[in-house]
C-alpha positions as CSV (number, residue, x, y, z in Angstrom):
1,X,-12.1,-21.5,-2.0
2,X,-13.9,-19.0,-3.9
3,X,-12.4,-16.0,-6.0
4,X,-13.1,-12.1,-5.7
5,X,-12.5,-10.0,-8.6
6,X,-11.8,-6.6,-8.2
7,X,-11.7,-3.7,-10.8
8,X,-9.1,-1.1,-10.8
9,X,-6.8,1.4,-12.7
10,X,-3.1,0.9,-14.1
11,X,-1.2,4.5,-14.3
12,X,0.3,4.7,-17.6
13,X,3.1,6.7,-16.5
14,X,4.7,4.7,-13.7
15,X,2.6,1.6,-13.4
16,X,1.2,1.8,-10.3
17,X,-2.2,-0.3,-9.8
18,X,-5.1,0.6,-7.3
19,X,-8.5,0.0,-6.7
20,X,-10.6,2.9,-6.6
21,X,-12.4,4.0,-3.4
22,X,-15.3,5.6,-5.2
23,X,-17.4,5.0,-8.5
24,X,-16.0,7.9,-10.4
25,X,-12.7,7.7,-12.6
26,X,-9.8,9.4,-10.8
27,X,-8.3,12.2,-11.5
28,X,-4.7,12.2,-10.9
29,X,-2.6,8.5,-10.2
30,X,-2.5,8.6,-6.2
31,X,1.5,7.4,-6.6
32,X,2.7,10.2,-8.9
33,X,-0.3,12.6,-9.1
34,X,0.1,12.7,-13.2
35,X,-3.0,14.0,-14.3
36,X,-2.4,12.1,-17.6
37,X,-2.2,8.5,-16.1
38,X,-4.6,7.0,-18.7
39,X,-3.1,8.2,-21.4
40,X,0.1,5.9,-22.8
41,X,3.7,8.3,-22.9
42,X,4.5,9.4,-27.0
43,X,7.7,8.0,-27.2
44,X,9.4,10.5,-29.5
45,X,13.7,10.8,-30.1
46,X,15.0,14.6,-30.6
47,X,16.2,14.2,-34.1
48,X,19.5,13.8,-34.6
49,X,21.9,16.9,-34.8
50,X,25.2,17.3,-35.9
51,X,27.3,19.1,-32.9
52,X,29.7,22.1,-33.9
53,X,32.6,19.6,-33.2
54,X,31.2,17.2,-35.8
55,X,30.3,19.7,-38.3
56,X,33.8,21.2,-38.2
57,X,35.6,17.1,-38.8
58,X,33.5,17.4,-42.1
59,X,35.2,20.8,-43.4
């Protein structure tokens, strides 16, 4: 049996896979219409802050 091959896009934001209908890179991810789905999510924390409660244990 022979294999087919078939190129397609991976949405960086949810994962969702497709192959495109037309030559032309998409736009938007046709699952959750990001318009940044080729471009990986910065991972970055809020830095950590002391709230008024555990400010006030230090006093």
């Amino acid at each position: 049996m022979g294999e087919i091959t078939l190129k397609g896009f991976i949405c960086e934001r949810c994962g969702h896979k497709w192959a495109p209908r037309e030559n032309e890179v998409p736009k938007v991810c046709p699952r959750c219409k990001s318009p940044y789905w080729n471009t990986p999510r910065k991972i970055e924390g809020k830095k950590h802050e002391m709230s008024f409660k555990d400010k006030r244990k230090l006093t």
